[in-house]
Every structure is written in C-alpha cells, then in structure tokens.
C-alpha positions in Angstrom: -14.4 -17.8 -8.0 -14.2 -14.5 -9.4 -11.0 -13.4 -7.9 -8.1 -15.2 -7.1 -8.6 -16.7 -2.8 -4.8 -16.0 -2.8 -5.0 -12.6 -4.0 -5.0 -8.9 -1.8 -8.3 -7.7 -2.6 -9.6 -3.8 -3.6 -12.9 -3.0 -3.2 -15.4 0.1 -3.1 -17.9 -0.1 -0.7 -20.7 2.0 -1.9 -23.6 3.2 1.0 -26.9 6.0 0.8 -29.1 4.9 3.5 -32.5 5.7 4.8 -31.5 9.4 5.9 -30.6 9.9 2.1 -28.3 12.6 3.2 -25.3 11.8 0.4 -23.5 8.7 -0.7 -20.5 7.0 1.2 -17.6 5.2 -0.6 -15.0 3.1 0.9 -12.2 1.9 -0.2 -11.2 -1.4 1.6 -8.3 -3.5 1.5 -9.1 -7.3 2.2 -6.3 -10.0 3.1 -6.6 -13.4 1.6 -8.8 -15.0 3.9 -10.3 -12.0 5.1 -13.6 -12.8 5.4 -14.0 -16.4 4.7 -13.3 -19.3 6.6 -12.9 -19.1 10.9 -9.8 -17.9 11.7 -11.3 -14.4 9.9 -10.5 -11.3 11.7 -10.3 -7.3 11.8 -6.6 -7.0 11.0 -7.1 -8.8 7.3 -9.5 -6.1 6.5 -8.0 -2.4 6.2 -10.1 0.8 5.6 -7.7 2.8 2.9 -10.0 5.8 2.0 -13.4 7.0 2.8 -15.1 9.4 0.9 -18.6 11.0 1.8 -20.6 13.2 -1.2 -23.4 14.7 0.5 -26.9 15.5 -1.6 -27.4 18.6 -3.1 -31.2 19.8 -1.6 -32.7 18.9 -4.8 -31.6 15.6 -4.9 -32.8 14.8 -1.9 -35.9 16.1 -2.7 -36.0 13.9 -5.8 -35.6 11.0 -3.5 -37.6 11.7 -0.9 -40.3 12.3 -4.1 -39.4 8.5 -4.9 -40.8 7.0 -1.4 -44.5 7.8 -2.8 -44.1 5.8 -6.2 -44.3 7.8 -9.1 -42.9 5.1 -11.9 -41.3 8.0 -14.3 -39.7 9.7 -11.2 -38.3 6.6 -10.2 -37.1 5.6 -13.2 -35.1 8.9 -14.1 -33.9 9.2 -10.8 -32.2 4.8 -11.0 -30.1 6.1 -13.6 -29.3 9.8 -12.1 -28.2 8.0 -8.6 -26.1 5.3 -10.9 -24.2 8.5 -12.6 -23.8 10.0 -8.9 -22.5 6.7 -7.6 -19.9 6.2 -10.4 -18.8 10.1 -9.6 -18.1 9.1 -6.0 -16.0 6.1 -7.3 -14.0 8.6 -9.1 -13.2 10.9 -6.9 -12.7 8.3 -4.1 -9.8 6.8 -6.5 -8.7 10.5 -7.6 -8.0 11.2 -4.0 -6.3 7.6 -3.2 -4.1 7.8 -6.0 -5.0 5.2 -7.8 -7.0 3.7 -11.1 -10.0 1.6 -11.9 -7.8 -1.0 -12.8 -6.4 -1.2 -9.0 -9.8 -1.6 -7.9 -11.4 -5.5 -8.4 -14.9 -4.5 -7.6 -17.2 -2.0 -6.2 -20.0 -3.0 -4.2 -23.0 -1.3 -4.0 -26.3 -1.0 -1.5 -28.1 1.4 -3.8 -30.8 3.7 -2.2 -34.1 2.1 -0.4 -36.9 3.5 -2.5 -39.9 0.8 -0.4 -39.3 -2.0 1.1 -42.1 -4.6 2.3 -40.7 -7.1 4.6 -42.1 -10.7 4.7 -45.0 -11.5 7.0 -46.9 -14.3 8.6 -45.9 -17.5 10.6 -42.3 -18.7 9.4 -44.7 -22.0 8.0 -47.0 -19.3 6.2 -45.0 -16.8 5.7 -45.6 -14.4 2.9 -42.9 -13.4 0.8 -42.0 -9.5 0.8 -40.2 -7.2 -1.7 -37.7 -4.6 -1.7 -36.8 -2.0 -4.5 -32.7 -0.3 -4.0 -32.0 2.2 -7.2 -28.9 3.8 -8.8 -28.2 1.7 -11.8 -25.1 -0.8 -11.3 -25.2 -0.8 -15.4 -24.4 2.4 -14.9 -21.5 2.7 -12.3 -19.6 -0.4 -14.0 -19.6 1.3 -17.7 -18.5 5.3 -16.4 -16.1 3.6 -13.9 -15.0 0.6 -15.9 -15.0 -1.8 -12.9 -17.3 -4.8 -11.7 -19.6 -4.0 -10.0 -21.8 -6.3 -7.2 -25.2 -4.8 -6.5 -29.1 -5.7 -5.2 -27.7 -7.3 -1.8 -31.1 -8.1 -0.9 -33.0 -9.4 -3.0 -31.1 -13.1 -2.6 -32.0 -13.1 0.9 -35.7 -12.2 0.3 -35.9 -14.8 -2.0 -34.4 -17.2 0.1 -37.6 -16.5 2.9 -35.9 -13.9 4.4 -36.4 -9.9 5.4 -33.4 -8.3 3.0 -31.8 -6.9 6.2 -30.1 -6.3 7.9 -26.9 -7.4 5.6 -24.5 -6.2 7.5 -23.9 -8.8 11.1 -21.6 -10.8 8.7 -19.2 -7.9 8.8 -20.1 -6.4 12.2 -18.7 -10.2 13.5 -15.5 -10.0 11.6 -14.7 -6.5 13.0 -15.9 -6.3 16.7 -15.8 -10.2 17.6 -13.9 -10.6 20.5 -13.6 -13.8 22.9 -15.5 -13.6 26.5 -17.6 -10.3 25.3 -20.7 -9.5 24.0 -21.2 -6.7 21.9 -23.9 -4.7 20.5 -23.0 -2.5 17.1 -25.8 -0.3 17.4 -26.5 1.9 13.5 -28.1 5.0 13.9 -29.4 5.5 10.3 -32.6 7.5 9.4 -33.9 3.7 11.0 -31.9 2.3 13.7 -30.3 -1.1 13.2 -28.2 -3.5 15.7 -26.2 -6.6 15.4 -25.8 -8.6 18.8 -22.1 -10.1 18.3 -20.9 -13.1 20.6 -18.0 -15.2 20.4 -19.6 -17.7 18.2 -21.3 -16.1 14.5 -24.1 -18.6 15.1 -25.7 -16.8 18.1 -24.8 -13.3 16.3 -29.0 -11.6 15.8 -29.4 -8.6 13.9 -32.6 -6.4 13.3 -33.9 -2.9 12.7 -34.8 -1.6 16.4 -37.1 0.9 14.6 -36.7 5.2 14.1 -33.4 6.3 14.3 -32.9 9.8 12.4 -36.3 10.0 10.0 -38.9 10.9 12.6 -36.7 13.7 13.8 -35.8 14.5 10.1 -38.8 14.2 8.2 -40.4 16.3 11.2 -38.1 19.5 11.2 -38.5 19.2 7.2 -42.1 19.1 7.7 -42.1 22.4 10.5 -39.7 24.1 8.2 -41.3 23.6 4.6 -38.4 21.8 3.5 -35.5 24.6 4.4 -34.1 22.4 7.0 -33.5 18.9 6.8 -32.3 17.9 10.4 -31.7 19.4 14.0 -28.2 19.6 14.4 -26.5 18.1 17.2 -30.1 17.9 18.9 -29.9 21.5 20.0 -33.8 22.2 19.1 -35.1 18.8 20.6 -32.7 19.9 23.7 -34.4 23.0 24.1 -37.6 21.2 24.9 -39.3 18.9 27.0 -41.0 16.1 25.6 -44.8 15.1 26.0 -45.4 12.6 28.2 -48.9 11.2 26.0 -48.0 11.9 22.6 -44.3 9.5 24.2 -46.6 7.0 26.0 -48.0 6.3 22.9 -45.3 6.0 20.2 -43.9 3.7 22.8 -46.9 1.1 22.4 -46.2 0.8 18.3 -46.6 -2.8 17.6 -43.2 -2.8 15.1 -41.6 -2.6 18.9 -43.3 -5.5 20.0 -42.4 -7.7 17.3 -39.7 -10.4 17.8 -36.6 -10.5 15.7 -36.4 -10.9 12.4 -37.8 -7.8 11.7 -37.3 -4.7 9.5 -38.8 -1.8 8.8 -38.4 1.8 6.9 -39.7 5.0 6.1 -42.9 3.4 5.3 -44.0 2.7 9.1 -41.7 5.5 10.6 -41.6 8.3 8.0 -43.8 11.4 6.2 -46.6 10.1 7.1 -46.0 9.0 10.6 -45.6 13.0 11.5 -48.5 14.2 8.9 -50.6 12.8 11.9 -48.5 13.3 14.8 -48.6 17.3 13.5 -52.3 17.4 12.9 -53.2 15.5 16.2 -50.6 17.5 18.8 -50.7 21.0 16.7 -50.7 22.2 20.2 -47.2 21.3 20.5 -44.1 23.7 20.1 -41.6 22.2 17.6 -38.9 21.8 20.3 -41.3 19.7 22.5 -42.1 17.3 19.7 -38.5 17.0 18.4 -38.2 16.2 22.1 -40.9 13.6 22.4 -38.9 12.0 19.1 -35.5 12.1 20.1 -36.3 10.7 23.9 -38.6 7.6 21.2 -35.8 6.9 19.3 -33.6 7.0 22.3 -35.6 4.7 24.2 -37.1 2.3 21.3 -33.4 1.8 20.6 -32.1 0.7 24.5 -35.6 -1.2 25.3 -34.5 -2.9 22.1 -31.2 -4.2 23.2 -31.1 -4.2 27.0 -32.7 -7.5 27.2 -29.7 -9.0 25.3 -27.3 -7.6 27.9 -24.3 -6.5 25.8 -21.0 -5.7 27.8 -20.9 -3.0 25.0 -22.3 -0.8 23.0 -20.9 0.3 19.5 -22.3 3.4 17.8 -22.1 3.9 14.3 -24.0 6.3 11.6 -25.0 9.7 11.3 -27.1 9.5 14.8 -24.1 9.9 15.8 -23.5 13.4 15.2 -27.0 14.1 17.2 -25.3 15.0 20.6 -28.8 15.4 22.6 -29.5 11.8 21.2 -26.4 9.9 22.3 -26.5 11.7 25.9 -29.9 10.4 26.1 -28.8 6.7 24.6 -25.7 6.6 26.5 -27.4 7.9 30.4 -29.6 4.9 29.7 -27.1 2.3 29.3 -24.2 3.6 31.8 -27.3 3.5 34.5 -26.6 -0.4 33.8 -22.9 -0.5 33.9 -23.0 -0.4 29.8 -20.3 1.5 28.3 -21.2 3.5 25.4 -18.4 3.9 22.8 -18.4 5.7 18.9 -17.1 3.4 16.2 -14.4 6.0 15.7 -12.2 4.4 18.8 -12.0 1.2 16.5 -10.1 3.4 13.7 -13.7 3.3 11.3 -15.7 7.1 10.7 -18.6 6.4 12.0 -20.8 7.5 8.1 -17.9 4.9 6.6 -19.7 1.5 8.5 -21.6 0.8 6.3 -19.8 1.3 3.0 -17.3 -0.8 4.3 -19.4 -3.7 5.5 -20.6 -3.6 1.9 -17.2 -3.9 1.0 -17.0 -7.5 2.7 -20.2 -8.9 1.7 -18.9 -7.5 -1.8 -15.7 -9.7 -1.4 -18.1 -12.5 -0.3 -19.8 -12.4 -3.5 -16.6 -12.4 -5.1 -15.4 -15.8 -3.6 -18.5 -17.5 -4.3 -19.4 -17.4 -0.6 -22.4 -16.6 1.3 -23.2 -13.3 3.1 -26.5 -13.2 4.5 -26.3 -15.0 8.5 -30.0 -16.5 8.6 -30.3 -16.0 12.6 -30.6 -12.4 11.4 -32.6 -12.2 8.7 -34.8 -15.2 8.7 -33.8 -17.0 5.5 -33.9 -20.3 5.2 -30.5 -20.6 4.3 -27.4 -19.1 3.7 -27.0 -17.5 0.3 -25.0 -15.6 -2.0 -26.0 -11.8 -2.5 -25.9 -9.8 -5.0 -25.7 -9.4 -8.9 -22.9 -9.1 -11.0 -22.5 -6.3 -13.7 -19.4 -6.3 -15.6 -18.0 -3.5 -17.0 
C-alpha cells in the first residue's frame, strides 16, 4: 500500500470536465476505512476546502481548439493545463492553511480532449480509446506531491468504456437502506449513477447532452463572445420547435443500452454546425429552447424507467434555472423529488473533484475503483498512474 490503511488521509481532488469552463480542486479528508471494505460510509469522508479556477476566454479557446486534433496544439496545451492544475493545488492549500507536505496525494481527471468508447457485441467487442491532458509530471514536480492520474485508461483496457468513474463514490456518499437514488451530473454531457442498497446493482452511464449543445450553440450564434445562457433566460424566452425536438429525440446514442458513453464528439461543434445550417429559419431563443427542453428530456427518459425515489443534481447544469424547472416538472409529475447536491453539505461544481478524491484514495490502498456493472469491464481494476514528485 502506498499509505498507511490506519492513517487519516489528505487528498486533492482535481476535476475540468466536458464544459471546460475552469478547473475544480477539492480538498478531502478520508477516515481509515473510508472507502474500502462494507461498512464504508459518508461520515468517513469530509469535504475540507473547494476551490474553483475558472478559464480565462483564451484558454478555453485553446481547448476547445484541442477537440479537432492538431498534435502541436495538443501537445503545448498537456503541459500548459499541468502548470494550471499545479496553480490550483496551490492556492487550494494557500487558502486551507496548509502545505504540500499535509497533503498525501492529489488526484487528477485531467481534461477530455476525444474519447472513443468501445463498440460491438461484449464477445466482439472492439476496444476504444481515450486521451485526458494536463501533465501529472508536471503538477507532482511544481507542487511536490504524488500525484494519481489517467483514471481511465485501466478500465478501457480492462474491456470497458473509461466512464463513468465516479458510481464508486456516488455509493459511498448517497447510499442509503430502503431507497433508491439517482445522482444525476449535469456536465457539458450529462452522466447518472443509479445507487441501491447493494453496490452490485449500482449502473452508471452518460444519459447524453447536458450543457455543450446549449453551449457550443450560443458560442456558435455569438462568434465566440458568449460562452453559455445564463440561468436559461434566452432558451426561456423561446419556444422550442416541435420537428427540429422530434428528431434529436430519435438519436440512436438514446437508444443504446447501458454501458454507454459519449462526448463532444457525437453531441458537440459539429452537432449544431448542422442543426444551424438546416433550421437557419430559427430565432436563437427558439433553438436554445429546442436544446434545453432535449437535454431536459433525454436526461428523465433516461432514468425514469429505473424508478429512483430520488433525484440528486450535481454540476454546473445546475446553475441553468430554465433547465432544472424543466427536469424537475418532469419528475415531480411522478411523485420524484428533485433535490441539489448542496442539501447533502457538497457545492454542486465540487462532485466531481471530490469523487476523484476517493477513487484517488482507492489507488492509494491498492484497491479497485472502477464498478464493472457501470462501465462494462471485465473486471474490477485499479485506476490510475502514479507520478511521484
């Protein structure tokens, strides 16, 4: 083990998702036994500080020039990200109080530049790939602490989709005997973990859009000056199109069964390129409008049929007001309450970072943290590689 089982843990949870808005650092405080073994539970594992760095516009436009695959670009911008991720470990311990030497690891997702997901029969399956940059090599030398990083490649190459990597953690938080919960992500794609008594029957899977349609599309109206519809307020102003809705509904990533995953690449730039040139008759509020109500519904059609007593909301979605009205009308019609992550005592943008965290601790005591039901592997594995400082 690399680090003691009888020990209090520290460790930096590190998080830029698919919106690619900024970088999120927790600072989490594990128990011992805090994550492994089955009398795990939420009050062994403490959130102590969260931290969110958002991207300066250029930034995210050299990210968002990553997606389409210039090598150079890419390359610059893995060891630009690493610097940026070890300045958010900084100033996350600058404002804690403490010192790299109180800290036993940081754990980090890195950004999704592509990822291909695994296809065929489970008996003829064809193995994907996945590509997360900002250097570990990087962050462990400018912060001199360990750090854990490329979560999902171990899973991929154990037959499985990469993601989602975080059920393991959304069972040790939001487990809780007689319910069933769903801890719906609302990330530029929208992610949920199906949580029952028993980890064995906890599924996961990307549901499909969550923020980048609506994103990439008032970037695309705008010529890059705006990057998002705050609180919904322009797709609330419209009314969305009932063909242009009718037919984004009838994707085939919708239809597919769990395990799935999918990204910027099926819903992203070029998704609205053609959404843009084929309904140029629409006002911009009516096809912000159209989005919002497909992400809205793609995301209950997705887990109604699992009949949660719960919903859990968590991400930046969450901020998107018109988008959890629509999203939480739908479920309450069914007697399904609708609740933000913040009532459990986590910021909704810290999730993630902090789930990290725990598969980061995972890692760390030789365990595994990938739960096959929700990624497909053939087995349990342990994630992640190891950079020391």
């Amino acid at each position: 083990m690399l680090i003691s089982p009888d020990k209090k843990a520290r460790i930096i949870g590190l998080m830029s998702g698919t919106s690619h808005d900024g970088v999120d650092a927790a600072l989490v405080e594990i128990m011992p036994g805090g994550t492994t073994g089955n009398n795990a539970s939420a009050d062994s594992i403490k959130l102590i500080k969260h931290l969110h760095r958002p991207f300066s516009k250029s930034l995210r436009e050299e990210i968002q020039g990553a997606f389409f695959g210039n090598t150079e670009h890419i390359c610059r911008l893995n060891f630009k990200l690493g610097e940026v991720f070890a300045k958010s470990v900084l100033s996350l311990l600058d404002v804690s109080g403490l010192n790299p030497k109180d800290v036993d690891a940081i754990a980090s997702h890195g950004q999704t530049i592509y990822h291909i997901p695994p296809s065929g029969s489970p008996s003829r399956r064809k193995p994907g790939s996945t590509l997360q940059i900002g250097e570990a090599s990087v962050i462990a030398e400018r912060t001199g602490i360990m750090t854990i990083s490329d979560f999902r490649t171990r899973d991929m190459a154990a037959g499985g989709h990469g993601a989602p990597l975080v059920p393991l953690a959304d069972y040790l938080l939001f487990s809780k005997k007689g319910l069933k919960r769903a801890v719906l992500n609302i990330g530029g794609i929208a992610n949920v973990t199906l949580v029952e008594e028993r980890i064995e029957g906890t599924i996961a899977f990307d549901t499909g859009p969550g923020n980048a349609l609506i994103d990439e599309s008032i970037r695309y109206y705008s010529s890059g000056s705006l990057s998002f519809d705050r609180h919904g307020s322009v797709a609330e102003s419209g009314r969305p199109d009932k063909g242009l809705l009718k037919e984004l509904l009838k994707h085939p990533y919708l239809k597919k069964k769990p395990p799935k995953t999918t990204g910027r690449e099926v819903f992203g730039a070029e998704m609205v390129k053609d959404i843009f040139s084929r309904y140029n008759r629409l006002a911009i509020e009516d096809v912000l409008s159209t989005l919002t109500h497909f992400t809205a519904t793609s995301i209950y059609r997705a887990i109604i049929p699992y009949g949660p007593d719960e919903v859990i909301v968590t991400g930046g979605g969450t901020k998107n007001r018109f988008l959890m009205k629509l999203i939480r009308g739908m479920f309450e019609a069914k007697d399904i309450s609708v609740n933000n992550i913040s009532r459990y005592g986590i910021p909704p943008e810290a999730k993630e970072a902090v789930s990290f965290a725990l598969l980061g601790y995972q890692t760390l005591n030789l365990q595994p943290g990938n739960l096959p039901s929700a990624t497909g592997a053939h087995s349990k594995v342990i994630l992640g590689k190891i950079t020391l400082p």
